[in-house]
LOKOL-369237 format. One record per residue (C-alpha): residue number from 1; x, y, z. Coordinates in nm, 4 decimals. Example, Ala and Ser with C-alpha at 12.3 -4.5 7.8 and 13.67 -1.06 7.14 Angstrom:
BEGIN
<1,<1.2300,-0.4500,0.7800>> <2,<1.3670,-0.1060,0.7140>> 
END
This chain:
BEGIN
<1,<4.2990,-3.2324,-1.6546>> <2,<4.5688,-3.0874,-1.8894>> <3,<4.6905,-3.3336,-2.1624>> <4,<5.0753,-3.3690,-2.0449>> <5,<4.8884,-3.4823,-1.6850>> <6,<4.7881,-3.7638,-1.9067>> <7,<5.0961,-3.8245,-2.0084>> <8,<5.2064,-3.8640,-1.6640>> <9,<4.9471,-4.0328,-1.6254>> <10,<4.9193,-4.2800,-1.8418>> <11,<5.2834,-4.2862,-1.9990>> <12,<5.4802,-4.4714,-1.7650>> <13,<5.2687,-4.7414,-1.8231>> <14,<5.5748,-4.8309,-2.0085>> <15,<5.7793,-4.8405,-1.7230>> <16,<5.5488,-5.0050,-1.4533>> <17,<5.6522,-5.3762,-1.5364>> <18,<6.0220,-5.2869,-1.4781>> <19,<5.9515,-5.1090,-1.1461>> <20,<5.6714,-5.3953,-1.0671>> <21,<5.9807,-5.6688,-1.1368>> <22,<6.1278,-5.4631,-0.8903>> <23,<5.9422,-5.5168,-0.6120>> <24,<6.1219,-5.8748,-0.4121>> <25,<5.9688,-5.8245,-0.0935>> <26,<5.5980,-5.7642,-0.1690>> <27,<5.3525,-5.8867,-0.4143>> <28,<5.2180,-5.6892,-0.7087>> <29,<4.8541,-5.6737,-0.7846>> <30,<4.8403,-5.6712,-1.1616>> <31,<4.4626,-5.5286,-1.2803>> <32,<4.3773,-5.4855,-1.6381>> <33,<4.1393,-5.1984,-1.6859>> <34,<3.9251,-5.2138,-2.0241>> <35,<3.7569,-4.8739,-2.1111>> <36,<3.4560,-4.8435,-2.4147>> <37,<3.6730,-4.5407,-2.5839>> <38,<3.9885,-4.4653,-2.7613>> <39,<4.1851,-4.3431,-2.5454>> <40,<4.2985,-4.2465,-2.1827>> <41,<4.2276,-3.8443,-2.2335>> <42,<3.8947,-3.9705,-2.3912>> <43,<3.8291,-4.1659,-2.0541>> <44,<3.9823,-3.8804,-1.8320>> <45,<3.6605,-3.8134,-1.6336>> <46,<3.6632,-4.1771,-1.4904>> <47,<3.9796,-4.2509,-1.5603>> <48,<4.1185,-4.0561,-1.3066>> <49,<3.9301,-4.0924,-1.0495>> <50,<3.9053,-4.4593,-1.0760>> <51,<4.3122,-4.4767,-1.0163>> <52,<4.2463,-4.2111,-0.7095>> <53,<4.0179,-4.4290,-0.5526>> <54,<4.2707,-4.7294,-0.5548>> <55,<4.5421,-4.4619,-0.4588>> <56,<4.3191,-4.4091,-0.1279>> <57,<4.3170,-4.7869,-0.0724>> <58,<4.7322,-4.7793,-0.0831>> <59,<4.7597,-4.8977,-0.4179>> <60,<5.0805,-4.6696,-0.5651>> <61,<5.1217,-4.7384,-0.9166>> <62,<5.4926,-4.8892,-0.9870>> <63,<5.5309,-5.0146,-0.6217>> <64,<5.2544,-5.2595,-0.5339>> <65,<5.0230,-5.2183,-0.8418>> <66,<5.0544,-5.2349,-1.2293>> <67,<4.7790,-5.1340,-1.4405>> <68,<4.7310,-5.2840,-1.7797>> <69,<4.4881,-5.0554,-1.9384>> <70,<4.2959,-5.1122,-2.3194>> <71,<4.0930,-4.8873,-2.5127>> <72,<3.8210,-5.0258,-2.7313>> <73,<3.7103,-4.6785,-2.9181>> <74,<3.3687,-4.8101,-2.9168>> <75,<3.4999,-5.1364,-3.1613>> <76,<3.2789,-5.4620,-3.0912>> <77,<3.5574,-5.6459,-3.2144>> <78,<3.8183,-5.4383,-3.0116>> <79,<3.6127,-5.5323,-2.7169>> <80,<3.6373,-5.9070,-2.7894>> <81,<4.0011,-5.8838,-2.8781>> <82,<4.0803,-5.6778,-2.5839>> <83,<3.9222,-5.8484,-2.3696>> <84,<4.0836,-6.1721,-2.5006>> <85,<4.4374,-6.0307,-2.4897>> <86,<4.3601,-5.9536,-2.1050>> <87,<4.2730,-6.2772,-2.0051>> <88,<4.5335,-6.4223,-2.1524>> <89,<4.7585,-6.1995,-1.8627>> <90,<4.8473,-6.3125,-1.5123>> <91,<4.5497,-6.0980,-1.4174>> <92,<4.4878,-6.0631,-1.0432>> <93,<4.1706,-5.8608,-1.1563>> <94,<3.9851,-5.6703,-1.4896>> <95,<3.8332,-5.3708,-1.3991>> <96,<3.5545,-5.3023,-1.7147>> <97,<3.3694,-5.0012,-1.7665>> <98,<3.0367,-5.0280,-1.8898>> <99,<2.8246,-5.2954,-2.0874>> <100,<3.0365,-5.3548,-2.3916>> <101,<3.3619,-5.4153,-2.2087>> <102,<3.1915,-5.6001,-1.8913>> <103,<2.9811,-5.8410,-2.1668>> <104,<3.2717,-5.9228,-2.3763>> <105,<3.5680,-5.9508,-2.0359>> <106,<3.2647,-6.2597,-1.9146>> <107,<3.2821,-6.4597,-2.2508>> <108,<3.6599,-6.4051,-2.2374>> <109,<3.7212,-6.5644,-1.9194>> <110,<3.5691,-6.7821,-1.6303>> <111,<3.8372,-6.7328,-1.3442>> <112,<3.9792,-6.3824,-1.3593>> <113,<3.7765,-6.1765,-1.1017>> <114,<3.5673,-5.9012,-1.2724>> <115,<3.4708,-5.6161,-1.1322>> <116,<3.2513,-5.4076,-1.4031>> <117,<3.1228,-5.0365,-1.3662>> <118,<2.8034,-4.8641,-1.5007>> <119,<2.6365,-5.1544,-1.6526>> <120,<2.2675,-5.1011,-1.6543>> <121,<2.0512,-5.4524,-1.5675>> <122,<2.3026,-5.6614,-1.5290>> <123,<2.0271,-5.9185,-1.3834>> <124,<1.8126,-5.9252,-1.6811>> <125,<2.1028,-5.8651,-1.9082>> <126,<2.2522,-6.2006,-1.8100>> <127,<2.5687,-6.0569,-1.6506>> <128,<2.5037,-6.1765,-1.3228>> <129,<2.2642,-6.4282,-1.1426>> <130,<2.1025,-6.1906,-0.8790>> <131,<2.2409,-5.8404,-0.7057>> <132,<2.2334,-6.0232,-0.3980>> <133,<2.5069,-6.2712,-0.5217>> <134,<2.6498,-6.2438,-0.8600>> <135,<2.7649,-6.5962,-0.9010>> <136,<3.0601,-6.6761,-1.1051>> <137,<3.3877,-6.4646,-1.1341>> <138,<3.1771,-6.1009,-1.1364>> <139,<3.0422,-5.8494,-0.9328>> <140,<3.0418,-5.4326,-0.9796>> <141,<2.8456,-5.1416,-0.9902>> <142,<2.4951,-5.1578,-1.1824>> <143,<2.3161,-4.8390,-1.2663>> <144,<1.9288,-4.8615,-1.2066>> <145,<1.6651,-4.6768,-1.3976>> <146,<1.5204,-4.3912,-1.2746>> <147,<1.3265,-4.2576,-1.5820>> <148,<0.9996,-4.1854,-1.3556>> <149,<1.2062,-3.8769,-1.1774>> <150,<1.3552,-3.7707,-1.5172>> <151,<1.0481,-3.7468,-1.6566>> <152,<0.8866,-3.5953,-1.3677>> <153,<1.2197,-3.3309,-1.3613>> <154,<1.1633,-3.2549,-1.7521>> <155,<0.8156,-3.2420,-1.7294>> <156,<0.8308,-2.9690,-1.4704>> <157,<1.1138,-2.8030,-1.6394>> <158,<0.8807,-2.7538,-2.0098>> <159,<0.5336,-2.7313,-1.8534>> <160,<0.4015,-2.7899,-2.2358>> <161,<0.5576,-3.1173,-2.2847>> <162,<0.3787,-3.4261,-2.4239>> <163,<0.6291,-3.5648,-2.6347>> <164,<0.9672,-3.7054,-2.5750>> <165,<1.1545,-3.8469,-2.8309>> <166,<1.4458,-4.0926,-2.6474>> <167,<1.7835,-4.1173,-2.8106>> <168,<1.8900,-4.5127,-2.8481>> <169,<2.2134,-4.6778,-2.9871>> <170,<2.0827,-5.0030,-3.1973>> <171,<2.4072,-5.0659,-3.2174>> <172,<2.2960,-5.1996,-2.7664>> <173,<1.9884,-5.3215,-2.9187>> <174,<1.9026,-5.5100,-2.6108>> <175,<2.0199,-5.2731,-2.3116>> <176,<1.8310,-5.0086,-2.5427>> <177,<1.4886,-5.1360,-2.5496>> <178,<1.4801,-5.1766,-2.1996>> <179,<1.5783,-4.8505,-2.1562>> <180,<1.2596,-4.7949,-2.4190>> <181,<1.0136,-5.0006,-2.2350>> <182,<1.1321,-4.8513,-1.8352>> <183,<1.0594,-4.4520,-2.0161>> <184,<0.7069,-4.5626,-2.2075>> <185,<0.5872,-4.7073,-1.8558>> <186,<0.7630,-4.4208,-1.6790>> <187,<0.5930,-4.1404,-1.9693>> <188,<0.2033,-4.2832,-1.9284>> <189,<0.1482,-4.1705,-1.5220>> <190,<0.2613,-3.8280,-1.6833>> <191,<0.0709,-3.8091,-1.9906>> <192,<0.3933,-3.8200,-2.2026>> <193,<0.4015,-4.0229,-2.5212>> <194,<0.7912,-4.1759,-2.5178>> <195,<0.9448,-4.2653,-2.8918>> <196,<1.2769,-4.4158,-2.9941>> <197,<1.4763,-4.2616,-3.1839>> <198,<1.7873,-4.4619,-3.3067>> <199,<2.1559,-4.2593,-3.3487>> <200,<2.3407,-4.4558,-3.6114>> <201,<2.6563,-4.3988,-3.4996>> <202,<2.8263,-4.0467,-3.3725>> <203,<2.7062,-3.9211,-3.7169>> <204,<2.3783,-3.9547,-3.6826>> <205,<2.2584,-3.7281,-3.4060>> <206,<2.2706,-3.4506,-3.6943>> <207,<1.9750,-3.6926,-3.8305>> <208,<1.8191,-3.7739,-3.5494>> <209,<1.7970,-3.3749,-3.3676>> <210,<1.6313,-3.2757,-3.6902>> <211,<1.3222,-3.5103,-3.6310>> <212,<1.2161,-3.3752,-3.3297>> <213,<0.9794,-3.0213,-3.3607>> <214,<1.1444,-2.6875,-3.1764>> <215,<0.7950,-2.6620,-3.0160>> <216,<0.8306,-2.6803,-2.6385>> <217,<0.5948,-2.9780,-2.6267>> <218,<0.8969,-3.1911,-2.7471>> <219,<1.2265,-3.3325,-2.5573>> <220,<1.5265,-3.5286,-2.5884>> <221,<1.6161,-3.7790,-2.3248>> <222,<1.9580,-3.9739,-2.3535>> <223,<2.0233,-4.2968,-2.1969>> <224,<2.2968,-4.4413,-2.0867>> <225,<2.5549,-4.5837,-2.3321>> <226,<2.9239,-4.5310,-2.4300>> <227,<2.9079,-4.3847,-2.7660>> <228,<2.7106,-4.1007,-2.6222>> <229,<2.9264,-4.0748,-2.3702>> <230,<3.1983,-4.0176,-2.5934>> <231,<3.0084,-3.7710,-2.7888>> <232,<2.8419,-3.5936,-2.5733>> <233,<3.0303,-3.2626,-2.6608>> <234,<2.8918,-3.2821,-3.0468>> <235,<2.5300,-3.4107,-2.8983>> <236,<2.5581,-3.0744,-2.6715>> <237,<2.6579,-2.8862,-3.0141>> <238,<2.3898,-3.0051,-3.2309>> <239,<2.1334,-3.0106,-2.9474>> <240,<2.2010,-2.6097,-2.9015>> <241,<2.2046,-2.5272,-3.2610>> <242,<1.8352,-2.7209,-3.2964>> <243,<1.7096,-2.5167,-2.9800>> <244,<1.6414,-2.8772,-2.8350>> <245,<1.6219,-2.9281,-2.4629>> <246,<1.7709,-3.2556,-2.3533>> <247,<1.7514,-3.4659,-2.0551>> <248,<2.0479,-3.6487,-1.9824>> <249,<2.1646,-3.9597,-1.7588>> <250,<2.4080,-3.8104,-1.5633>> <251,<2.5785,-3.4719,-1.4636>> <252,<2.8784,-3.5447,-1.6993>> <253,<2.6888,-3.4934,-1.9972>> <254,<2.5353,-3.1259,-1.8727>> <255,<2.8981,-3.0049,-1.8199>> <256,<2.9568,-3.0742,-2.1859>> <257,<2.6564,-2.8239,-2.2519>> <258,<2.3644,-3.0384,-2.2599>> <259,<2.0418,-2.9112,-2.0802>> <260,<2.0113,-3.0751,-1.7403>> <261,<2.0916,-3.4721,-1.5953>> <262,<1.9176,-3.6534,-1.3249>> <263,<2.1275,-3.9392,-1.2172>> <264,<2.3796,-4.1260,-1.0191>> <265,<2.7296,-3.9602,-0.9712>> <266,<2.9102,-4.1584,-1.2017>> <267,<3.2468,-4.0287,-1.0679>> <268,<3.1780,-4.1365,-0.7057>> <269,<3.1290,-4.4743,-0.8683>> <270,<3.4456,-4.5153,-1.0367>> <271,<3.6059,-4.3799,-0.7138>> <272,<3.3828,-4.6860,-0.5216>> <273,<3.5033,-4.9483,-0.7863>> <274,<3.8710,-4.9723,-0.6037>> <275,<3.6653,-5.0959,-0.2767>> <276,<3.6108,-5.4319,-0.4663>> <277,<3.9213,-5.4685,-0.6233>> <278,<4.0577,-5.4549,-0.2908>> <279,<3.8394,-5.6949,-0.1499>> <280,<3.9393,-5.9637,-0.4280>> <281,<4.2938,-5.9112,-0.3938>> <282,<4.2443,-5.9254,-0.0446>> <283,<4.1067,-6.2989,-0.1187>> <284,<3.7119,-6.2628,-0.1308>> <285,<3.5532,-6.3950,-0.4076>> <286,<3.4154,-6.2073,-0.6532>> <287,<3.0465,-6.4224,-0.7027>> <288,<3.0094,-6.3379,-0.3351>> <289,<3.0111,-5.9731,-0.3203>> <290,<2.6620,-5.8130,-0.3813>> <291,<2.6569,-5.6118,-0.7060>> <292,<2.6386,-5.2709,-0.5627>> <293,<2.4225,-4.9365,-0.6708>> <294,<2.4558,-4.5553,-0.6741>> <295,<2.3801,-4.4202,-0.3260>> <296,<2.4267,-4.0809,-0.4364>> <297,<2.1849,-3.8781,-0.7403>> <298,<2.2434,-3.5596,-0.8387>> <299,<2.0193,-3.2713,-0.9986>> <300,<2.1804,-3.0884,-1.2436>> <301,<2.1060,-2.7802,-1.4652>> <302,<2.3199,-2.5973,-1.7541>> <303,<2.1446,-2.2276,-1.7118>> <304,<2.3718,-2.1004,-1.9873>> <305,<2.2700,-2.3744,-2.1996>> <306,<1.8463,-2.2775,-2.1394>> <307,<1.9554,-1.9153,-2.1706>> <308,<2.1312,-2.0035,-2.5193>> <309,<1.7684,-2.2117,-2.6242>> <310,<1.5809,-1.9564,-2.4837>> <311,<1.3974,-2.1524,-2.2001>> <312,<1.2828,-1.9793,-1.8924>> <313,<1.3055,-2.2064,-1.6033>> <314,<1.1015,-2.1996,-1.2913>> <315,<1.3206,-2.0801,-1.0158>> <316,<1.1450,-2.3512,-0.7748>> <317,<1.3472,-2.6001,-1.0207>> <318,<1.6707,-2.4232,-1.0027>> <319,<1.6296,-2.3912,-0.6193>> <320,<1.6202,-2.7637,-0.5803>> <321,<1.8699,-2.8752,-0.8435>> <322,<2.2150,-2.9808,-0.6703>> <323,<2.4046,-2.8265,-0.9171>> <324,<2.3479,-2.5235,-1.1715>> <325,<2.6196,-2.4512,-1.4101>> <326,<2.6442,-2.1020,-1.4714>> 
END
């Protein structure tokens, strides 16, 4: 998406309120949207297919919508603030994209309908009461762990491979070591021995690349979380320069350049998110809608990214991989 789409976009934001006052004969929805980075090009991979999916639903933008979208660049005090600042809006609805934002939009308010996206655990993380029914003013779109067929995927990608060293963000201390404790139970069936290793911040996966050995018995598996998200282009980078193959959570992060991704489309789930919205402006209550999960995985493999690290992978692997970037 070219940068003066964005601009389209996302610049007559400024102008929706006038056209929404416009509107005397029907009633405008009015959804706040609060994204984990800095900005809307940052968030253009979701972003836009988010506002498709509630285009599909009839939702125009200036005529029976207004969006009131806030960045948090990855700020735990943005996140509050933000999240603050939206409930203090004649909200119809707060869209929140992963953990951060869908933690801090709960504290901030107990009777704007949430509908949250890409939050692992949301059970066990205390975000909801059950899938089956949420409870409270929330509902969304949990991921769910699937380290056992990453594992299995990596393993049969580096036939050698006993170690994996798994890239965490203390910074998600909690969310992380359940990621930590799902991959060590995942790693034993498979004879893999599973260690943390913490990224302090988007400067630290210099730090953290150069602990693991460029011997073929060693990985790098991601999980997911925002920051890596938003630097998945300089994890790609750095991963490439330390001949490191990495296993990532999602196909989004293997276009950037990293290795390969086993995981849910995360673009067909921002598309899916408008289906709720719609719901609750349509009257249902949020507490009542079953938290929903990916229906759709996808294989992926960067073969110019193994060519560039010099890994020869079996063609049974590529054969069966949805999608191999060339």
């Amino acid at each position: 998406m070219k940068r003066r789409e964005f601009i389209t976009l996302i610049g007559g934001a400024a102008t929706w309120p006038l056209s929404a006052r416009a509107q005397q004969r029907r009633k405008v929805a009015r959804v706040g949207v609060l994204w984990h980075a800095g900005s809307a090009e940052q968030e253009a991979v979701f972003l836009r297919p988010l506002l498709q999916g509630m285009t599909e639903l009839g939702y125009v933008e200036g005529q029976n919508v207004v969006y009131e979208h806030r960045f948090a660049a990855e700020q735990p005090e943005r996140f509050k603030a933000m999240a603050a600042e939206l409930a203090q809006l004649k909200l119809d609805a707060i869209i929140t994209s992963a953990p951060a934002a869908s933690y801090a939009a709960k504290v901030a308010t107990t009777t704007i309908p949430i509908v949250f996206i890409v939050v692992p655990d949301p059970v066990e993380g205390g975000l909801v009461d059950s899938l089956s029914r949420p409870g409270g003013n929330i509902t969304g779109y949990a991921v769910v762990d699937v380290s056992p067929k990453r594992l299995q995927l990596f393993k049969e990608s580096l036939p050698g491979l006993s170690r994996v060293a798994l890239l965490i963000n203390p910074d998600n201390r909690s969310t992380a070591q359940r990621f930590v404790d799902h991959a060590q139970a995942a790693g034993d069936p498979l004879n893999l021995t599973v260690q943390p290793v913490e990224v302090l911040g988007p400067q630290g996966f210099e730090r953290a690349f150069s602990q693991v050995p460029r011997d073929r018995k060693t990985g790098v598996m991601t999980v997911f979380d925002s920051m890596f998200f938003n630097e998945r282009r300089k994890m790609a980078q750095i991963a490439m320069a330390h001949g490191v193959p990495v296993m990532a959570p999602a196909d989004v992060y293997v276009t950037a350049g990293l290795l390969m991704s086993y995981g849910p489309n995360l673009v067909d789930l921002y598309r899916r998110a408008g289906l709720y919205v719609d719901k609750i402006l349509k009257g249902e209550k949020p507490g009542t809608l079953p938290v929903e999960q990916p229906v759709k995985y996808d294989f992926t493999i960067n073969l110019k990214t193994a060519r560039a690290i010099g890994l020869d992978l079996p063609p049974s692997l590529l054969a069966r991989a949805d999608e191999v970037i060339e």
